[in-house]
C-alpha positions in Angstrom: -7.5 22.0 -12.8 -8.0 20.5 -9.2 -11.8 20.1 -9.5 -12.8 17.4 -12.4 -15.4 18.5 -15.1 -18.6 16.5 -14.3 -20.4 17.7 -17.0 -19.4 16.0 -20.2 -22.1 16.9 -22.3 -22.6 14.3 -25.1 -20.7 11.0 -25.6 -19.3 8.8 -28.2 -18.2 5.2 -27.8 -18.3 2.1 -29.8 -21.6 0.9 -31.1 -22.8 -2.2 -29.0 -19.6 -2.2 -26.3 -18.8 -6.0 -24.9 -18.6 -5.6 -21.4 -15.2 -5.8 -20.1 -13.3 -3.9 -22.8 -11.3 -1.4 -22.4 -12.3 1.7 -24.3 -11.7 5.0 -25.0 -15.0 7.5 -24.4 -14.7 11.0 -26.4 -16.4 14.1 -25.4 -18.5 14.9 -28.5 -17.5 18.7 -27.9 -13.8 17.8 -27.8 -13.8 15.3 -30.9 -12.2 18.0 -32.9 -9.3 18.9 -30.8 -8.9 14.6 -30.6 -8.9 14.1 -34.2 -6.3 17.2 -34.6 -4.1 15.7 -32.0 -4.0 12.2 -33.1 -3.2 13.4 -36.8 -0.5 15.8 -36.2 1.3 13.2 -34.4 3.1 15.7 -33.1 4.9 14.1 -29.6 3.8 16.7 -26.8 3.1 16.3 -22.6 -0.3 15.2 -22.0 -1.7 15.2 -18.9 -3.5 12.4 -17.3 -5.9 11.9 -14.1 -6.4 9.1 -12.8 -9.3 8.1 -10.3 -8.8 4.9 -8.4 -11.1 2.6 -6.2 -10.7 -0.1 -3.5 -14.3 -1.4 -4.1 -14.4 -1.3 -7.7 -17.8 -1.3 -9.5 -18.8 -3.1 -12.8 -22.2 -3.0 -13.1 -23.5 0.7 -14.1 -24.4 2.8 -16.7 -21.2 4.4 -18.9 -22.5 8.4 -18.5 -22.3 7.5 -14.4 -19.0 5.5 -14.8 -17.3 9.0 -16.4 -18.4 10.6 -13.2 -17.7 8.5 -10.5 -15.2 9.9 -7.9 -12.2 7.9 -6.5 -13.2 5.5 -3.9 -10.4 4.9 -1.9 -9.6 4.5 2.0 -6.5 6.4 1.5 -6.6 9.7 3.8 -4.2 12.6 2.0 -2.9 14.8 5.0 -1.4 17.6 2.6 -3.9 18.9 -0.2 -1.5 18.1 -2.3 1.6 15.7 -2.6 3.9 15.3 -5.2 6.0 11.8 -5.3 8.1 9.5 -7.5 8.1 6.0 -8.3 12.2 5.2 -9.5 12.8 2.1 -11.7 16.8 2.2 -11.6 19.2 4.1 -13.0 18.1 7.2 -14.3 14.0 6.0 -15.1 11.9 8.0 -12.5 8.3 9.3 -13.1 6.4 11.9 -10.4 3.1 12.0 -9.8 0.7 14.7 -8.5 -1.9 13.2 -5.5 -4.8 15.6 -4.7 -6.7 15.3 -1.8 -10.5 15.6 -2.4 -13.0 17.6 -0.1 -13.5 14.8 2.0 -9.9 14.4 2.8 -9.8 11.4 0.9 -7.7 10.6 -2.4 -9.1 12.4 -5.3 -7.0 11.1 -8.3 -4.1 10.9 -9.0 -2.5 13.5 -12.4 0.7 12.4 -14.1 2.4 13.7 -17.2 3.3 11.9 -20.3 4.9 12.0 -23.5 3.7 11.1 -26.0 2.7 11.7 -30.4 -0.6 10.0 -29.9 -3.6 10.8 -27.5 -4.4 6.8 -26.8 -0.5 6.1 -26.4 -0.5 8.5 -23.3 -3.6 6.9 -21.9 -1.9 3.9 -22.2 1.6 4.7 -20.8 -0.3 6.3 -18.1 -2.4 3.4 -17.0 1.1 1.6 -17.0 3.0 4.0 -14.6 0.2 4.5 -12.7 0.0 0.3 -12.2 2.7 0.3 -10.8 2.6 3.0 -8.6 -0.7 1.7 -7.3 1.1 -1.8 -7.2 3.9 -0.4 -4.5 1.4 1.1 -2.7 -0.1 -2.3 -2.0 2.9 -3.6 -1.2 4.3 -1.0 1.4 1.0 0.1 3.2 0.6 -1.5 6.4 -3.7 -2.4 6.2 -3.0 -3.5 2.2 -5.2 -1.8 -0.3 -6.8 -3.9 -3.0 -6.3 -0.5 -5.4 -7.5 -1.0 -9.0 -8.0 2.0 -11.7 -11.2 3.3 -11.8 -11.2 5.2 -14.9 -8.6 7.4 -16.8 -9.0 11.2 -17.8 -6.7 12.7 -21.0 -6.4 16.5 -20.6 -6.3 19.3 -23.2 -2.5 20.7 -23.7 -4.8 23.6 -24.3 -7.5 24.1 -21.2 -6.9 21.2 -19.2 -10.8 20.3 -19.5 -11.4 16.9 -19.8 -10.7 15.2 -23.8 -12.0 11.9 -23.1 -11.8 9.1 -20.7 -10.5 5.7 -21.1 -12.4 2.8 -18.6 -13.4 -0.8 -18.7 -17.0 -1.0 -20.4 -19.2 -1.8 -17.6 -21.9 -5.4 -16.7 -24.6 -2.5 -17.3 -28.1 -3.5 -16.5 -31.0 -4.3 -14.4 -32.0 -7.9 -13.5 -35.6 -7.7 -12.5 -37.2 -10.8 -10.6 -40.9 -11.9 -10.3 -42.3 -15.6 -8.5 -40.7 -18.5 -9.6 -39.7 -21.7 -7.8 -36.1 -22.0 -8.0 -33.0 -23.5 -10.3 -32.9 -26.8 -11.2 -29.7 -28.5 -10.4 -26.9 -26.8 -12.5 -25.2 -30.6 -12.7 -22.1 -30.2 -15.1 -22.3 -26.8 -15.3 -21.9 -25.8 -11.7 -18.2 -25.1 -12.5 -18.9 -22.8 -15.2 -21.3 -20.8 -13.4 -18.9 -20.1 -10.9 -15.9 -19.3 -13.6 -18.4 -16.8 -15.5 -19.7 -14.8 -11.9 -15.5 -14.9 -11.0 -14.6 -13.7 -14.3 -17.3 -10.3 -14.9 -17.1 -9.4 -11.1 -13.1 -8.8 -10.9 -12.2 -5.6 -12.6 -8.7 -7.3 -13.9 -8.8 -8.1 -17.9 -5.8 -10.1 -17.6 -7.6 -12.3 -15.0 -10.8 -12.0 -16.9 -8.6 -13.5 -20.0 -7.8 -16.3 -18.0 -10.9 -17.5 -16.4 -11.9 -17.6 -20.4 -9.3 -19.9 -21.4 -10.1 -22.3 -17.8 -14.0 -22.2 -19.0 -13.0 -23.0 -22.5 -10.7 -25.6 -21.7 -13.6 -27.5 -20.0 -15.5 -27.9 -22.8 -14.2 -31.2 -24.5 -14.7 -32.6 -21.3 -18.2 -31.4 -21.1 -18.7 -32.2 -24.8 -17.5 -36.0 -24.2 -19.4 -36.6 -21.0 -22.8 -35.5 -22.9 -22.0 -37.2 -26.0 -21.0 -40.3 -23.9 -24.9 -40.2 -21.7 -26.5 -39.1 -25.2 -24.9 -42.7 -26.6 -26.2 -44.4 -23.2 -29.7 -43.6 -23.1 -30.4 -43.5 -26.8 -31.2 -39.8 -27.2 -31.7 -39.1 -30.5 -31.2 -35.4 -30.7 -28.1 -34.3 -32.2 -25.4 -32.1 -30.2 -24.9 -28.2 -30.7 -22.0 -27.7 -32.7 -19.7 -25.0 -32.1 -20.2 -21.6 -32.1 -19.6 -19.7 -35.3 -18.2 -16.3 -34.8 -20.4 -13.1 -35.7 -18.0 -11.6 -38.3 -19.6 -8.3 -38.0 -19.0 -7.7 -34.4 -15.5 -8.4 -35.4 -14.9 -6.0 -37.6 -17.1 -3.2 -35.4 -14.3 -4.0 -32.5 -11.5 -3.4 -35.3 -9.8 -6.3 -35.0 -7.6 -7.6 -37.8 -8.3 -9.1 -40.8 -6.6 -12.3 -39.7 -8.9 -12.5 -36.8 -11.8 -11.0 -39.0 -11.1 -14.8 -41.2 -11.5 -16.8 -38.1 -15.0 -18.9 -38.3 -15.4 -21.0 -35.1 -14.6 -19.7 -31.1 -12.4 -23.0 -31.1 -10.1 -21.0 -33.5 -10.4 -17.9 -31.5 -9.1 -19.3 -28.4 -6.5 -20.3 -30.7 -5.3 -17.4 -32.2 -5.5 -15.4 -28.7 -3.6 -18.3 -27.2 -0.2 -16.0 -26.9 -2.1 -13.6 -24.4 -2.6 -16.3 -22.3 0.8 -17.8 -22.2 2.0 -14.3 -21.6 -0.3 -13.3 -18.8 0.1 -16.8 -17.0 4.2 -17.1 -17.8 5.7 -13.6 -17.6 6.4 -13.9 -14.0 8.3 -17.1 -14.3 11.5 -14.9 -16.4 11.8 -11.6 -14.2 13.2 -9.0 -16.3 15.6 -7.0 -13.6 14.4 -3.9 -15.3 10.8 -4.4 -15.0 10.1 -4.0 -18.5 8.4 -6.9 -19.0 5.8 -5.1 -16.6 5.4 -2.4 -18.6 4.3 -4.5 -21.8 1.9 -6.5 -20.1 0.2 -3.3 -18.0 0.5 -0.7 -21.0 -1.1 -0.5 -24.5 -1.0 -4.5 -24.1 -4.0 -3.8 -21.4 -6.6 -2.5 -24.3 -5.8 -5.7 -26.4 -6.3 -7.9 -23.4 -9.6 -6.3 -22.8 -10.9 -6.7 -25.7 -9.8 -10.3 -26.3 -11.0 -11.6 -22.8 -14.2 -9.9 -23.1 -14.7 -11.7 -26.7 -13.4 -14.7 -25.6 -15.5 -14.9 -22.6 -18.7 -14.2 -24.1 -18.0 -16.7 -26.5 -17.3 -19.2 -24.2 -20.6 -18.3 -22.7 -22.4 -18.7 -25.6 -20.7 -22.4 -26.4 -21.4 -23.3 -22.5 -25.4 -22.1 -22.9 -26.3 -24.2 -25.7 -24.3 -27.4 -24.4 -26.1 -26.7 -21.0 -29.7 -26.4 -22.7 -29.1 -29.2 -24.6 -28.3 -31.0 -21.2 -31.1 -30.0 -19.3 -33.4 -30.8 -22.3 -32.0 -34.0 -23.3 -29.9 -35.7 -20.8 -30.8 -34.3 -17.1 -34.6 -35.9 -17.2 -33.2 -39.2 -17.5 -30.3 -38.5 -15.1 -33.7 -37.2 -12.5 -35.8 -39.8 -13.7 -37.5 -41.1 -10.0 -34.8 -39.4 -8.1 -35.6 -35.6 -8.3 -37.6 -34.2 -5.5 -39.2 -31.2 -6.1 -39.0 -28.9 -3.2 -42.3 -27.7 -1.8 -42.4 -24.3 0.7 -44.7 -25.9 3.2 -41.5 -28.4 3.7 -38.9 -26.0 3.8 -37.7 -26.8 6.6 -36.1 -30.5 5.3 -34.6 -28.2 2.7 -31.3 -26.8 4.4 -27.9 -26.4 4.4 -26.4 -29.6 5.9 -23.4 -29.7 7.4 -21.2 -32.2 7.9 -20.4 -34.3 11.5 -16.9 -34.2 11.3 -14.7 -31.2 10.1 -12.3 -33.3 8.4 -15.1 -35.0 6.5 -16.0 -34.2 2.2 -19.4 -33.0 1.4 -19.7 -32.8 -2.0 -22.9 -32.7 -4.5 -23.8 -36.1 -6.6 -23.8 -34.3 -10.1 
């Protein structure tokens, strides 16, 4: 099939999805043939399509994000091309490009063996990394490619099974009169780690930015503890974040992560993703496979980790940061704050400093 199947009917995915996971979406009316496959564990050639994007999205609904065509600014002269990526020796994998009607990139198809469905989805997105990864390497104007979203394809029919894709920031942010923010202070930081981490498309950098927001917070923790001591407040600090043990066990996590109580424990017990992600590159493996670990089934778990662990660490910087604004930032403003009227608006700009060479930073 040349043409993908925009019509999926109904589908099924995990009961209240974290943004940022990796998941797989099943075709209600191909469930069957999914639950057959996985059971027989019968190791077969599965094909898999692949739509890519140089302007990835990750903010939309999931029934668009099954539908969304390859967005690339990569122009296919033949209709289609068939090429190889070699690792050495006698490891080589082809894959099928298909042009679209535009001329553009449709996806990219590429076979795999495998006994389970979600394996082959898996090995796929790894080959397919690292095809996308030369790509970026040889082309002249570099592409910043990224997967898009993953199609598994009957051995029967070739009609679409399911898809596998990153769960996307879904939703709309509606916005009425109201003055402005008041100054984020010792949060600034983690404002900007959060918008980093949920606009790049990356899990593995996603996972990252998690750990650099989390490792903040004793420092955060000691400063407010340290003004709460100074000006007398008598309002007691949040304490950590306890962990919802039902969302754990609806992601199907294991048991030993099901035990954990507090996100301080979580960041523990995930701390071998980070060391892996941050590290691997340090011990090149000549044959790569190190590669493969990290950008194979590895990619699903993490997903789902860094989008836990970042909406954890969310959660343990909001209630330190309302507890800030409530209880320490009044006395930190006390006669100094100005509150900006419109009619003045134009004392209210951007300045910039005399000198190039010369720090401006914000008082916080």
């Amino acid at each position: 099939m040349d043409q993908p199947n925009w019509n999926p009917e109904a589908l099924s995915f995990p009961v209240d999805p974290i943004p940022g996971a990796l998941i797989m979406v099943l075709r209600e009316c191909r469930v069957r043939e999914l639950t057959l496959l996985s059971f027989e564990k019968k190791r077969q050639a599965f094909q898999v399509r692949t739509f890519v994007t140089d302007n990835a999205k990750v903010n939309y609904r999931l029934d668009e994000a099954v539908k969304e065509p390859s967005s690339v600014q990569i122009e296919l002269l033949p209709e289609h091309l068939t090429i190889y990526n070699h690792y050495g020796r006698d490891k080589a994998v082809f894959f099928d490009l298909v042009r679209g009607p535009s001329g553009m990139l449709s996806h990219i198809l590429v076979h795999v063996s495998a006994a389970l469905p979600h394996v082959a989805l898996g090995y796929a997105r790894a080959a397919v990394n690292r095809l996308l990864d030369q790509f970026t390497a040889a082309s002249v104007n570099p592409h910043p490619l990224s997967i898009q979203r993953l199609e598994l394809l009957s051995p029967k029919d070739g009609d679409v099974i399911a898809y596998q894709l990153v769960i996307p920031f879904s939703g709309l942010t509606r916005i009425g009169s109201f003055g402005g923010f008041s100054p984020a202070g010792l949060f600034a930081g983690h404002h900007a780690i959060f918008r980093e981490a949920i606009s790049n498309p990356s899990p593995f950098y996603r996972l990252l930015l998690a750990y650099r927001a989390f490792e903040g917070i004793p420092i955060l923790r000691q400063r407010i503890a340290k003004a709460r001591e100074h000006y007398n407040i008598e309002e007691r600090m949040p304490k950590e974040t306890r962990l919802d043990k039902g969302e754990l066990g609806r992601m199907q996590l294991t048991p030993e992560v099901r035990s954990l109580e507090r996100v301080g424990q979580l960041f523990a017990y995930f701390g071998y993703l980070r060391d892996g992600i941050a590290h691997f590159l340090l011990k090149p493996d000549p044959s790569g496979e190190g590669h493969i670990y990290l950008s194979s089934v590895m990619v699903s778990t993490y997903s789902i980790a860094g989008a836990l662990l970042l909406k954890y660490v969310r959660i343990e910087s909001r209630q330190l940061e309302a507890y800030y604004r409530k209880c320490v930032r009044p006395h930190l403003d006390r006669g100094t704050l100005i509150l900006p009227m419109e009619q003045y608006r134009e004392r209210f700009v951007v300045v910039a400093p005399d000198e190039e060479s010369e720090l401006y930073e914000e008082e916080i």
